[in-house]
MARKOLKE-38265 format. One record per residue (C-alpha): residue in one letter; z, y, x. Coordinates in nm, 3 decimals, padded with zeros to 5 digits, always signed. Layout:
BEGIN
+--------+---------+---------+---------+
! residu !      up !   north !    east !
+--------+---------+---------+---------+
!      A !       Z !       Y !       X !
...
+--------+---------+---------+---------+
//
This chain:
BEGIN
+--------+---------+---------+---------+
! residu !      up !   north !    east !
+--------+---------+---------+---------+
!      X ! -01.469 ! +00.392 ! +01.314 !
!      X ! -01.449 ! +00.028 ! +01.398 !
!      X ! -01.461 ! -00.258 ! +01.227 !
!      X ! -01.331 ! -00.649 ! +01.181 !
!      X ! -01.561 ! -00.953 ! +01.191 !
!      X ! -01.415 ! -01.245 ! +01.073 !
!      X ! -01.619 ! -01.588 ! +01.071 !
!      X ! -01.439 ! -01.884 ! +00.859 !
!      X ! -01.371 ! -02.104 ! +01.180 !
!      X ! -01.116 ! -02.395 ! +01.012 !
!      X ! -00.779 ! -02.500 ! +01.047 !
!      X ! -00.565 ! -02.281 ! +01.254 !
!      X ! -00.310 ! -02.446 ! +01.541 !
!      X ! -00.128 ! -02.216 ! +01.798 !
!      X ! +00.212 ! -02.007 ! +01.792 !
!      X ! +00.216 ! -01.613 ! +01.720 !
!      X ! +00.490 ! -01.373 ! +01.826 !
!      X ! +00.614 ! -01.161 ! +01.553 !
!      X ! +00.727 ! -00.819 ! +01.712 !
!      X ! +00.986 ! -00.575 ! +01.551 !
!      X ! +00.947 ! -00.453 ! +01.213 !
!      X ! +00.761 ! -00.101 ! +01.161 !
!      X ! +00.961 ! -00.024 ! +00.902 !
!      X ! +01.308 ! -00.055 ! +01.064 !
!      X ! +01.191 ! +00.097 ! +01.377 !
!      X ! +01.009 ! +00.432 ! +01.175 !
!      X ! +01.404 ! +00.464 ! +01.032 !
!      X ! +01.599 ! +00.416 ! +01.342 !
!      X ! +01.401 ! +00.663 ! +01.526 !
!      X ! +01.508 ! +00.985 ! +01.283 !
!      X ! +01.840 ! +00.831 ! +01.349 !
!      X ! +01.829 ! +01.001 ! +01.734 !
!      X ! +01.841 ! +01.300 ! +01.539 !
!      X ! +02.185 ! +01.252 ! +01.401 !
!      X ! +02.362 ! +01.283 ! +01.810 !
!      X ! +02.289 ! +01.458 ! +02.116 !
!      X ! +02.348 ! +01.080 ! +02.302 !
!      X ! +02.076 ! +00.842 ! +02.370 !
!      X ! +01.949 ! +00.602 ! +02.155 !
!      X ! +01.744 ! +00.266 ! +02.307 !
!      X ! +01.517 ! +00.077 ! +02.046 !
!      X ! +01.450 ! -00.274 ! +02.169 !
!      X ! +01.188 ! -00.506 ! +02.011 !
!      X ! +00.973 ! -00.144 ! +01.925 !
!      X ! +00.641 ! -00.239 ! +01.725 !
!      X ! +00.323 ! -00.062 ! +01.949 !
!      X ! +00.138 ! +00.079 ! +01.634 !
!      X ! -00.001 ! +00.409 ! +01.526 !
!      X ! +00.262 ! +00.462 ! +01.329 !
!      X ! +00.512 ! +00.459 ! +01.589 !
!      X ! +00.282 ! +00.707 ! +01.752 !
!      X ! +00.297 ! +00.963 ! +01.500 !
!      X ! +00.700 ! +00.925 ! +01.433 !
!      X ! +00.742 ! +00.965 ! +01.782 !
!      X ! +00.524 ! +01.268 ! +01.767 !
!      X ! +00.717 ! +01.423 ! +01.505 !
!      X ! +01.045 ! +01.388 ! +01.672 !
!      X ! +00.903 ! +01.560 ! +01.988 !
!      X ! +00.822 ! +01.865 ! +01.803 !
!      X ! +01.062 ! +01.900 ! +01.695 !
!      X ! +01.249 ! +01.888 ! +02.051 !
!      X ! +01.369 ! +01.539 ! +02.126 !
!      X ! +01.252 ! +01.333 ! +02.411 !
!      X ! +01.085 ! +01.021 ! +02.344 !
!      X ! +00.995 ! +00.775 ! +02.595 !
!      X ! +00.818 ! +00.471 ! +02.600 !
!      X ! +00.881 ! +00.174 ! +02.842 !
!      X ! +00.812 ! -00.196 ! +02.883 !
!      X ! +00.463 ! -00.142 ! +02.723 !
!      X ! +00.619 ! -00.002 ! +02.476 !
!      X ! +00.839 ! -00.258 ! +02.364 !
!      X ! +01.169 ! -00.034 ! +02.451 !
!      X ! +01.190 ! +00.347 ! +02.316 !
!      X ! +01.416 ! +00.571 ! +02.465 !
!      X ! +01.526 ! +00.887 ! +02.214 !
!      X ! +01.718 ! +01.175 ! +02.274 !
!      X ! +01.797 ! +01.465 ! +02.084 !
!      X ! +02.046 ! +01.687 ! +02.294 !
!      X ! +01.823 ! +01.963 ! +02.326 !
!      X ! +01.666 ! +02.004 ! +01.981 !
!      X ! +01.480 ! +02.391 ! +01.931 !
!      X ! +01.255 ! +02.318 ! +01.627 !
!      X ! +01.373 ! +02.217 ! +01.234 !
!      X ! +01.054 ! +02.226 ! +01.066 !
!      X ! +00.839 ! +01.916 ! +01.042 !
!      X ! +00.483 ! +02.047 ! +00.974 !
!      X ! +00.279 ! +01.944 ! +00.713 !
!      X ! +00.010 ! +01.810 ! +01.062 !
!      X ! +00.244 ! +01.544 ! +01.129 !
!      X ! +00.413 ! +01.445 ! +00.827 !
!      X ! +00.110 ! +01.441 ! +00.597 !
!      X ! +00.006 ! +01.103 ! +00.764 !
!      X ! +00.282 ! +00.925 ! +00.733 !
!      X ! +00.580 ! +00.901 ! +00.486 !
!      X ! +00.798 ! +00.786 ! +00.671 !
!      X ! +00.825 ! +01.147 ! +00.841 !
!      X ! +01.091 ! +01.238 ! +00.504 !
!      X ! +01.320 ! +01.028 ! +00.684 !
!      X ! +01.428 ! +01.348 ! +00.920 !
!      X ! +01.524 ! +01.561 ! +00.666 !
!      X ! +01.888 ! +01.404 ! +00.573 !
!      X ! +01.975 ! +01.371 ! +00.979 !
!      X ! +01.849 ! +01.717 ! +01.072 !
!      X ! +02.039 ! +01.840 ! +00.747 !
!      X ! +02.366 ! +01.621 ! +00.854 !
!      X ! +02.380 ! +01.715 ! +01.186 !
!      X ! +02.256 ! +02.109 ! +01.238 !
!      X ! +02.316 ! +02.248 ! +00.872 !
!      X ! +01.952 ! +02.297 ! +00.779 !
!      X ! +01.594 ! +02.139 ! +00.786 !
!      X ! +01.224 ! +02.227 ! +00.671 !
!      X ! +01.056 ! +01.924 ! +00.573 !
!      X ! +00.677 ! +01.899 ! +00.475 !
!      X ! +00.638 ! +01.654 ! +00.179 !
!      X ! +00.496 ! +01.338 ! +00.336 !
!      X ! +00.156 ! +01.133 ! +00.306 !
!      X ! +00.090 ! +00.787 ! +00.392 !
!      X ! -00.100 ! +00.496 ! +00.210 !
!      X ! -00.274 ! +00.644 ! -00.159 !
!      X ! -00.090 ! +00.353 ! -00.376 !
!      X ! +00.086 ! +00.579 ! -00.617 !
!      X ! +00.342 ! +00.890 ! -00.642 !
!      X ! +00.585 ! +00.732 ! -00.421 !
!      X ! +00.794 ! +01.008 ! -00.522 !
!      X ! +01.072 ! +01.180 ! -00.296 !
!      X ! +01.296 ! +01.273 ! -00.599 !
!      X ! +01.534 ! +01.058 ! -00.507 !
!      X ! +01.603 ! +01.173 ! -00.142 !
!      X ! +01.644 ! +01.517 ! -00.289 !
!      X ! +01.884 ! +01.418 ! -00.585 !
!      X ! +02.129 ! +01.206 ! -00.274 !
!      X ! +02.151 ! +01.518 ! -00.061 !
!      X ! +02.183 ! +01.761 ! -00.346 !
!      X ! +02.515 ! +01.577 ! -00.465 !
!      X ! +02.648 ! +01.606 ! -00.119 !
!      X ! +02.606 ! +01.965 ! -00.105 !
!      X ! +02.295 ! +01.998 ! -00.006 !
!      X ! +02.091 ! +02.309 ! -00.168 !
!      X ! +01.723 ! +02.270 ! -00.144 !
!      X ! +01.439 ! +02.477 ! -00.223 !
!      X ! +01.040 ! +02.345 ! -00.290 !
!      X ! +00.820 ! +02.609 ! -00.178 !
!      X ! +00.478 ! +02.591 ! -00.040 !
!      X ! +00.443 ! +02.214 ! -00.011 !
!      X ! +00.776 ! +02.185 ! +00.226 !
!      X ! +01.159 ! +02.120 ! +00.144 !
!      X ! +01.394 ! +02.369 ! +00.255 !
!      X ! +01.720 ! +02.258 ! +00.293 !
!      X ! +02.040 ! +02.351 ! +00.356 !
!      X ! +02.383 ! +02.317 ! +00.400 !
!      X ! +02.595 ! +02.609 ! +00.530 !
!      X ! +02.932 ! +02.432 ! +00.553 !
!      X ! +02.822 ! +02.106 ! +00.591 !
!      X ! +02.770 ! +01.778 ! +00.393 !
!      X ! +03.052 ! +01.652 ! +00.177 !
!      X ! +03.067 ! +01.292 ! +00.054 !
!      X ! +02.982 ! +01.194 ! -00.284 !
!      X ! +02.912 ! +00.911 ! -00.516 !
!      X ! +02.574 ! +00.853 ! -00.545 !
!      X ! +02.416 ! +00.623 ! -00.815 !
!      X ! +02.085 ! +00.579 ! -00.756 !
!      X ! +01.893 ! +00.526 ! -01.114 !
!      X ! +01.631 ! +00.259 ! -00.989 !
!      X ! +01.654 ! +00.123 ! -00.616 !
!      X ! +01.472 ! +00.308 ! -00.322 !
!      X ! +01.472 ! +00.193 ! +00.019 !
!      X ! +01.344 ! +00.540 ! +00.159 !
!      X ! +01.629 ! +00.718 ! -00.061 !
!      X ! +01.910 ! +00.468 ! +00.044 !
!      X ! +01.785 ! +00.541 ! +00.427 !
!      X ! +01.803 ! +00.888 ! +00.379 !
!      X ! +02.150 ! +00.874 ! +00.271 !
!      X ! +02.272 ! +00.684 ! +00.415 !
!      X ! +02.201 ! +00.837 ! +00.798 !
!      X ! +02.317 ! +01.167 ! +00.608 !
!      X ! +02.650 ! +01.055 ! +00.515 !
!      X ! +02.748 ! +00.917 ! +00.864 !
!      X ! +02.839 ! +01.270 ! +00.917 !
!      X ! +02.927 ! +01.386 ! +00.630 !
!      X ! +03.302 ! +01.509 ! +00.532 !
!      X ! +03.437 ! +01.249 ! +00.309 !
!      X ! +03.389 ! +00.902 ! +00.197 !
!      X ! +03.017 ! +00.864 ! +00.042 !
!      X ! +02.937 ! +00.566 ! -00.200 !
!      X ! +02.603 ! +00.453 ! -00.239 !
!      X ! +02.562 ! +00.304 ! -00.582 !
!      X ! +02.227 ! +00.069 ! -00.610 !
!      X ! +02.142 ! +00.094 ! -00.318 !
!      X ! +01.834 ! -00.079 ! -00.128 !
!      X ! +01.919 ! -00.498 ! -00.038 !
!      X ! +01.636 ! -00.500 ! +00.242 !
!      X ! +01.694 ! -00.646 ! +00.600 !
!      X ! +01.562 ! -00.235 ! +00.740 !
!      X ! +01.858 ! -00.106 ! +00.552 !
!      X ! +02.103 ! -00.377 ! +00.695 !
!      X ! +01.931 ! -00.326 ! +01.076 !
!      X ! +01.989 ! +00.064 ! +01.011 !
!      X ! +02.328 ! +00.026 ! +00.951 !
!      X ! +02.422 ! -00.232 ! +01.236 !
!      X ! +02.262 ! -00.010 ! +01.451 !
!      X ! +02.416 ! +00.366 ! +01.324 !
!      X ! +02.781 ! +00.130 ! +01.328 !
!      X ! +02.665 ! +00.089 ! +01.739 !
!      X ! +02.654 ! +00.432 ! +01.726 !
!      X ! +02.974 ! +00.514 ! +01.600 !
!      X ! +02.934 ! +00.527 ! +01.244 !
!      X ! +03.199 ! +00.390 ! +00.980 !
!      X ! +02.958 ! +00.204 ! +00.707 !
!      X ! +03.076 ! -00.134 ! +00.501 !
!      X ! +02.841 ! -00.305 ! +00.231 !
!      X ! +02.502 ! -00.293 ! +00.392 !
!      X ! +02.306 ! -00.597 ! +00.245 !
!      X ! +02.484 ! -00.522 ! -00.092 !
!      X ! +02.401 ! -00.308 ! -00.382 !
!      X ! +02.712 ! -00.040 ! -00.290 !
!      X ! +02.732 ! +00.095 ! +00.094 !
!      X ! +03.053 ! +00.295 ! +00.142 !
!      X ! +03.075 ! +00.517 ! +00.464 !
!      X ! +03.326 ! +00.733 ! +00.588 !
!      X ! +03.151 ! +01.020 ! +00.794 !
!      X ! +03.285 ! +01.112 ! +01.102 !
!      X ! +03.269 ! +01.424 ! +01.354 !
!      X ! +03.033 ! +01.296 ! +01.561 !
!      X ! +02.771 ! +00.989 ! +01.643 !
!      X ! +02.742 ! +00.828 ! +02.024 !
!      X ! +02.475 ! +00.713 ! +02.183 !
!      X ! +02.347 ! +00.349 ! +02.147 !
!      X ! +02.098 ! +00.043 ! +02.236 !
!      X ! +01.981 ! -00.165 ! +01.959 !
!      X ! +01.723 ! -00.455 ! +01.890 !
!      X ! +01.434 ! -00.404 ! +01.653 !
!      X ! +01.464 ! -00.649 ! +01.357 !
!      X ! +01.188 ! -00.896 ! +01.311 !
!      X ! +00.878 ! -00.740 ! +01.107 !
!      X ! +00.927 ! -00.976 ! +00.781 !
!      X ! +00.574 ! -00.785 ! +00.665 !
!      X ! +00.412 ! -00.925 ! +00.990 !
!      X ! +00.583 ! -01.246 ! +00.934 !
!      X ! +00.490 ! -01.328 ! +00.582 !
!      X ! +00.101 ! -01.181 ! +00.644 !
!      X ! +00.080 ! -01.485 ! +00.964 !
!      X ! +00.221 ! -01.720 ! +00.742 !
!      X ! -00.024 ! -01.698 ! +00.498 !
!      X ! -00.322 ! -01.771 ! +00.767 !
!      X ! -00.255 ! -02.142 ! +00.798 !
!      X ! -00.195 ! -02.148 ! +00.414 !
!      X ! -00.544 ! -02.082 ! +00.365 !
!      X ! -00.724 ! -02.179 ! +00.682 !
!      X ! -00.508 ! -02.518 ! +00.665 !
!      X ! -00.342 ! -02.620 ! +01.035 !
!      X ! +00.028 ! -02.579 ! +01.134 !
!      X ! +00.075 ! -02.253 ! +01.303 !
!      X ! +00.451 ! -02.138 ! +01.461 !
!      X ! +00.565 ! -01.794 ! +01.434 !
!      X ! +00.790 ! -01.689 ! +01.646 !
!      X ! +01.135 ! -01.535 ! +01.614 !
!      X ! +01.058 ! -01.582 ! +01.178 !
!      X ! +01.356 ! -01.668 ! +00.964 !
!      X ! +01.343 ! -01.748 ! +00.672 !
!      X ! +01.676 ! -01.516 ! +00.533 !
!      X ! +01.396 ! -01.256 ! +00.589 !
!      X ! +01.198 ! -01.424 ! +00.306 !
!      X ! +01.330 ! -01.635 ! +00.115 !
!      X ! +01.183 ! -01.569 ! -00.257 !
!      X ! +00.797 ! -01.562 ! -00.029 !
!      X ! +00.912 ! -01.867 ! +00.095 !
!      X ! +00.967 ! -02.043 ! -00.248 !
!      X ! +00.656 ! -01.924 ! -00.356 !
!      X ! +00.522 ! -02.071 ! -00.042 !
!      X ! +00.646 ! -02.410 ! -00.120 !
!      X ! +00.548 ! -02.384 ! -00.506 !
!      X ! +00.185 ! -02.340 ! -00.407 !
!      X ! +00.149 ! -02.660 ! -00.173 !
!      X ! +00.264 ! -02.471 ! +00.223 !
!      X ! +00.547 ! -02.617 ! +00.387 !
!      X ! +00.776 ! -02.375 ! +00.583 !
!      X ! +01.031 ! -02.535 ! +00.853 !
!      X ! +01.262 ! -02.359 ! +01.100 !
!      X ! +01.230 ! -02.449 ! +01.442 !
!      X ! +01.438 ! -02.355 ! +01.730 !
!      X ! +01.207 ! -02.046 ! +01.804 !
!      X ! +01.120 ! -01.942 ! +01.464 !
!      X ! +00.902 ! -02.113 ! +01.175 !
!      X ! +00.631 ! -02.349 ! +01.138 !
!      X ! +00.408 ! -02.337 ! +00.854 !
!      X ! +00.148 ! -02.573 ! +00.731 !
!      X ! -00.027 ! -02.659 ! +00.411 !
!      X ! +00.098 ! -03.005 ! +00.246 !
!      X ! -00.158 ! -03.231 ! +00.108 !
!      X ! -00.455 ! -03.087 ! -00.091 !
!      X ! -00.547 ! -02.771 ! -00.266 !
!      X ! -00.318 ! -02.420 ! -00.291 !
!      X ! -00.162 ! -02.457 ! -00.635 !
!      X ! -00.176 ! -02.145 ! -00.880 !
!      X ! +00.190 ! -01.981 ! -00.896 !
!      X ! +00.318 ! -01.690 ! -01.027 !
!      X ! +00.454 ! -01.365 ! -00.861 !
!      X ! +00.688 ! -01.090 ! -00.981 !
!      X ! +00.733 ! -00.801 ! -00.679 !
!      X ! +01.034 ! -00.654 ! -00.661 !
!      X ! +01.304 ! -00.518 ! -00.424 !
!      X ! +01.486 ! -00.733 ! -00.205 !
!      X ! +01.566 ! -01.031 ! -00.247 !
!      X ! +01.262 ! -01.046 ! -00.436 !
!      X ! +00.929 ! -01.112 ! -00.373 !
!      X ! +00.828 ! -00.819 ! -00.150 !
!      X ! +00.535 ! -00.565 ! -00.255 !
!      X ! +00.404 ! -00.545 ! +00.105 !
!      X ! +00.283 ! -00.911 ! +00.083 !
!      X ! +00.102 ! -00.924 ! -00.270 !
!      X ! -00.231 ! -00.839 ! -00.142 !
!      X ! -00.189 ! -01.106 ! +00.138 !
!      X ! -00.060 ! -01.345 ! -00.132 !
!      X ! -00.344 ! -01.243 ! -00.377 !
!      X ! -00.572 ! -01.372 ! -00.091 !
!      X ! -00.431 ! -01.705 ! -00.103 !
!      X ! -00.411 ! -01.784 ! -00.448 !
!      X ! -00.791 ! -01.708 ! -00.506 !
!      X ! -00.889 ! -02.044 ! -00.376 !
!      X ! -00.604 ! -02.211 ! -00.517 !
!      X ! -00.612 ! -02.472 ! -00.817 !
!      X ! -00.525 ! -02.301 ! -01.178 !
!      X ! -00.476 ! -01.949 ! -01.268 !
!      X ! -00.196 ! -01.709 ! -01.091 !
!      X ! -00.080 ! -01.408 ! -01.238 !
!      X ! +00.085 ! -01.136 ! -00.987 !
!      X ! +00.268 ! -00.851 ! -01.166 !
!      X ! +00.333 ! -00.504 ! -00.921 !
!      X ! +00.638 ! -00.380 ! -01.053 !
!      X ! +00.687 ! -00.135 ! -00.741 !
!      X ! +00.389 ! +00.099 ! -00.714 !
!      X ! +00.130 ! +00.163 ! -00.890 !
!      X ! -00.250 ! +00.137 ! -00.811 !
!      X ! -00.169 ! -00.178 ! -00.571 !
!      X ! -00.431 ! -00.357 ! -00.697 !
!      X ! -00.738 ! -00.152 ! -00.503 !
!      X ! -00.768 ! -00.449 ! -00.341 !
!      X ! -00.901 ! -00.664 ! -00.611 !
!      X ! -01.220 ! -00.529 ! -00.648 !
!      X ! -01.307 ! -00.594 ! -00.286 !
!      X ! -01.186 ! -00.981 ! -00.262 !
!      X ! -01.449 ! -00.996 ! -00.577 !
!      X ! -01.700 ! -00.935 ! -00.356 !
!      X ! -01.611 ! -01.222 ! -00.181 !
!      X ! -01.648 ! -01.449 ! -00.461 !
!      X ! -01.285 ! -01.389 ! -00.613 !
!      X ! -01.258 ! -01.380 ! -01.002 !
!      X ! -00.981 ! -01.133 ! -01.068 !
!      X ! -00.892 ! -00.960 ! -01.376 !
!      X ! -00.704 ! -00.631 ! -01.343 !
!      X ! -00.483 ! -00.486 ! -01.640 !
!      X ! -00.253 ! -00.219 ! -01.545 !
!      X ! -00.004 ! -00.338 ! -01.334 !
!      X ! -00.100 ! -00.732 ! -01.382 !
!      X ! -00.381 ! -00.908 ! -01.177 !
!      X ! -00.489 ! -01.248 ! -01.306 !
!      X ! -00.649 ! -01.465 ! -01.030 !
!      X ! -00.856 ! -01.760 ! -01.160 !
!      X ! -00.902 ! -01.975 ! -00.805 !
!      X ! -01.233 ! -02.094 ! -00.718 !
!      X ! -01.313 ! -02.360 ! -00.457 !
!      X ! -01.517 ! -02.123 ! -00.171 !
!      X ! -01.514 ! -01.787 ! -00.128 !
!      X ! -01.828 ! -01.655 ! +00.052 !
!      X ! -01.817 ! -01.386 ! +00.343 !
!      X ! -01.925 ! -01.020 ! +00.277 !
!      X ! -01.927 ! -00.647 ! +00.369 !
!      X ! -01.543 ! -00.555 ! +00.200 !
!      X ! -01.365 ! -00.188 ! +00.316 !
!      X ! -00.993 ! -00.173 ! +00.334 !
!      X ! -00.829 ! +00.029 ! +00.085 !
!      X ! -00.443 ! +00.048 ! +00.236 !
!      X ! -00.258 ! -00.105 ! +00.519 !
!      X ! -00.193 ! -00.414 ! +00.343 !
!      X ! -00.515 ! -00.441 ! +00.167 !
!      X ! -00.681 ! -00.437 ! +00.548 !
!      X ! -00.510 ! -00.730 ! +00.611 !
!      X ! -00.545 ! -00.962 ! +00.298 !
!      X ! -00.931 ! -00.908 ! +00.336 !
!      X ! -00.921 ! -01.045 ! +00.698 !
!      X ! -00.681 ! -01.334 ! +00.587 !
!      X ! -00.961 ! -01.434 ! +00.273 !
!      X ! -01.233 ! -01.410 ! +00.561 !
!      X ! -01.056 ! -01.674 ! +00.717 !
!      X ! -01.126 ! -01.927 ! +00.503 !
!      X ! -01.491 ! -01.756 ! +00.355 !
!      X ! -01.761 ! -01.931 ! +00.420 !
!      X ! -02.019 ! -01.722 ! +00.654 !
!      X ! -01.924 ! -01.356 ! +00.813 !
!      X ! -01.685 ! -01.118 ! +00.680 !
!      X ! -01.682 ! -00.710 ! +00.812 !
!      X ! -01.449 ! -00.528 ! +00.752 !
!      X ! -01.460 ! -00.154 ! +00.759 !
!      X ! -01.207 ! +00.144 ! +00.743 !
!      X ! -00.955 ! -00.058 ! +00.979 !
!      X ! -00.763 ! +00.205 ! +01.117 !
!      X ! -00.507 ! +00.149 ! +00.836 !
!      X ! -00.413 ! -00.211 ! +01.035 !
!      X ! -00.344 ! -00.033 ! +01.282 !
!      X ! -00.045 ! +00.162 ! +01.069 !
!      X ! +00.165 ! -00.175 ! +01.044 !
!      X ! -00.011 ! -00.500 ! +01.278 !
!      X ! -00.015 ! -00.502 ! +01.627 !
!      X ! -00.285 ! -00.708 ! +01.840 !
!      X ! -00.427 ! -00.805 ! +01.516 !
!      X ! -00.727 ! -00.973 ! +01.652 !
!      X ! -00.576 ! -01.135 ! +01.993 !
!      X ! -00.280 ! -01.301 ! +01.739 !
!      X ! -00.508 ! -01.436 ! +01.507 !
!      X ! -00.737 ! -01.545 ! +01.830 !
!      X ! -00.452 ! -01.745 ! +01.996 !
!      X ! -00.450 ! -02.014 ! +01.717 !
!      X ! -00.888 ! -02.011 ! +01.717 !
!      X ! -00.929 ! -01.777 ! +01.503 !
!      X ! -01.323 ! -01.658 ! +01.522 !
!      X ! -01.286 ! -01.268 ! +01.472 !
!      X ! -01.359 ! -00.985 ! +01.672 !
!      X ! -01.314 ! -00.586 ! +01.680 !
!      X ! -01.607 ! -00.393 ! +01.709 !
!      X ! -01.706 ! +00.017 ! +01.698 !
!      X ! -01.869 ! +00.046 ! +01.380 !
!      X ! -02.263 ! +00.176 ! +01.402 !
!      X ! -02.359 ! +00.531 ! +01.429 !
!      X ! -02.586 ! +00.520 ! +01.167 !
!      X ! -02.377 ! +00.285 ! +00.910 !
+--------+---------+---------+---------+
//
């Protein structure tokens, strides 16, 4: 396995692309499934991830191709001969439940593996069930996998989801496009993916209104076309590169950022002492005057202060001035990164779903193993700053959700490095 050195090297300076966001592109690839047209992803993410959805889709008979480096995908599903998604594929990735509503849509039937992907709680796929059971869906759970079906079809139906789910409101919402009827998505997900989803399944053919709101209406239709859309920018990505020149100090500008993406991280930004400016290419970020301030955070859905950047943001505040409190209303065991920034020299108190973060001035470099995909990353971002060398084993989560990691975070003088990890370690 390999592993990250990271050497506290200073203030950052330098500009850092931000490519297209892993999870839009892992939900507009299932969306192939829904027509026997093509369907061009521009802006594609190059990470594992991407990897393993695009293996999934092939067996299961669509073509995938990737071009430009990888930047471009090219899908088609016209000849699909498989409906099963094995339990090889889909246990590495959640993400891989995301075929079941367009196989199910399109064909009549699907067998679906229940998914895997980061250990940070149930995660649940309850939800996705309950949406495609009230449009006519009838599923059985037998041996680990979902069979579905749907003899005559899907029907529309009013759907009121009882707490918000992006994966659910996905699911759905690709399922509906061809359903018969009008379908009504009641609390549905807010985030940018689900708004990208939609623009791009409306390019396709599909009659949706409301995406961006907490009701999505869409009237299904016979049949989806073919289509070439652009990637959204990864606001995960974004907000993680953000957060370097918050704690290294330096002005940093990332590239294609907006702040609509993040606006509640942004605030937070700004409470704790980090100014954030749009430019005509994206964002600049530096710290203001002094010390991070201690701030608050609450996670939750969109608009809200996103759960894929507390660990980041955890990093930050444990150098800042005062005591911070960060509440994970989202998932469960979230916090498995706390232990690790205390062996860096963090003080952190976990309580349930509560971490309290009293700042101290240095933190000091040490031997820390990445719990998650988000996790990986907040333990780089605190080796930053440490004083002396931070390694960091168990990497191959970053390579789930951040691409180029190490040449990024080299462009603006970072000193880290990737290495194979020892035979004998």
């Amino acid at each position: 396995m390999d592993q990250i050195i990271v050497r506290g090297n200073g203030p950052l300076h330098g500009e850092i692309p931000i490519a297209g966001a892993k999870n839009a592109c892992l939900t507009l690839m299932p969306a192939t499934l829904l027509t026997d047209q093509p369907l061009t992803l521009t802006n594609a993410p190059r990470l594992s991830d991407i990897r393993t959805m695009t293996a999934l889709l092939q067996s299961l008979g669509a073509e995938v191709a990737s071009l430009n480096d990888g930047t471009v995908l090219a899908l088609s599903s016209h000849g699909l001969d498989n409906h099963t998604a094995d339990y090889d594929i889909v246990r590495k990735m959640r993400a891989s439940i995301l075929v079941l509503g367009p196989m199910l849509a399109r064909d009549g039937h699907a067998i679906v593996s229940l998914p895997g992907g980061c250990a940070i709680g149930a995660r649940p796929v309850d939800l996705h069930l309950k949406a495609l059971e009230a449009m006519g869906a009838e599923l059985d759970l037998r041996d680990g996998y979902v069979h579905a079906k749907a003899a005559g079809g899907l029907k529309g139906a009013v759907i009121d989801f009882p707490v918000v789910s992006v994966g659910a409101t996905e699911n759905a919402l690709m399922a509906a496009t061809l359903a018969r009827g009008t379908t009504v998505l009641k609390n549905a997900a807010r985030e940018p993916e689900i708004v990208d989803l939609a623009q791009c399944l409306r390019r396709m053919g599909a009659q949706i209104e409301g995406e961006g709101s907490s009701t999505i209406t869409i009237q299904g239709v016979q049949a989806l076309g073919g289509a070439t859309h652009p990637v959204v920018t990864d606001r995960i990505e974004l907000g993680t590169y953000m957060l370097a020149p918050a704690i290294c100090g330096g002005e940093v500008e990332l590239l294609g950022g907006r702040i609509d993406l993040l606006a509640a991280f942004c605030e937070k930004l700004d409470q704790a002492g980090v100014s954030v400016t749009e430019t005509a290419r994206g964002l600049k970020v530096a710290r203001k005057n002094g010390r991070i301030r201690a701030v608050d955070v609450v996670t939750e859905p969109f608009p809200g202060f996103p759960t894929d950047l507390q660990a980041q943001m955890m990093a930050l505040l444990c150098t800042a001035e005062g005591t911070s409190v960060l509440e994970e209303t989202i998932f469960e065991n979230r916090f498995m990164h706390a232990p690790e920034l205390a062996r860096m020299g963090a003080r952190i108190e976990v309580h349930g779903g509560h971490a309290t973060v009293h700042g101290v001035a240095k933190m000091r470099g040490a031997p820390v193993m990445a719990t998650d995909l988000r996790a990986s990353v907040s333990l780089i971002l605190a080796g930053l700053a440490a004083e002396g060398e931070t390694i960091v084993s168990r990497v191959y989560h970053l390579d789930r959700g951040y691409e180029k990691v190490v040449r990024k975070l080299r462009g603006v003088g970072a000193d880290i490095e990737r290495i194979k990890e020892p035979a004998d370690a």
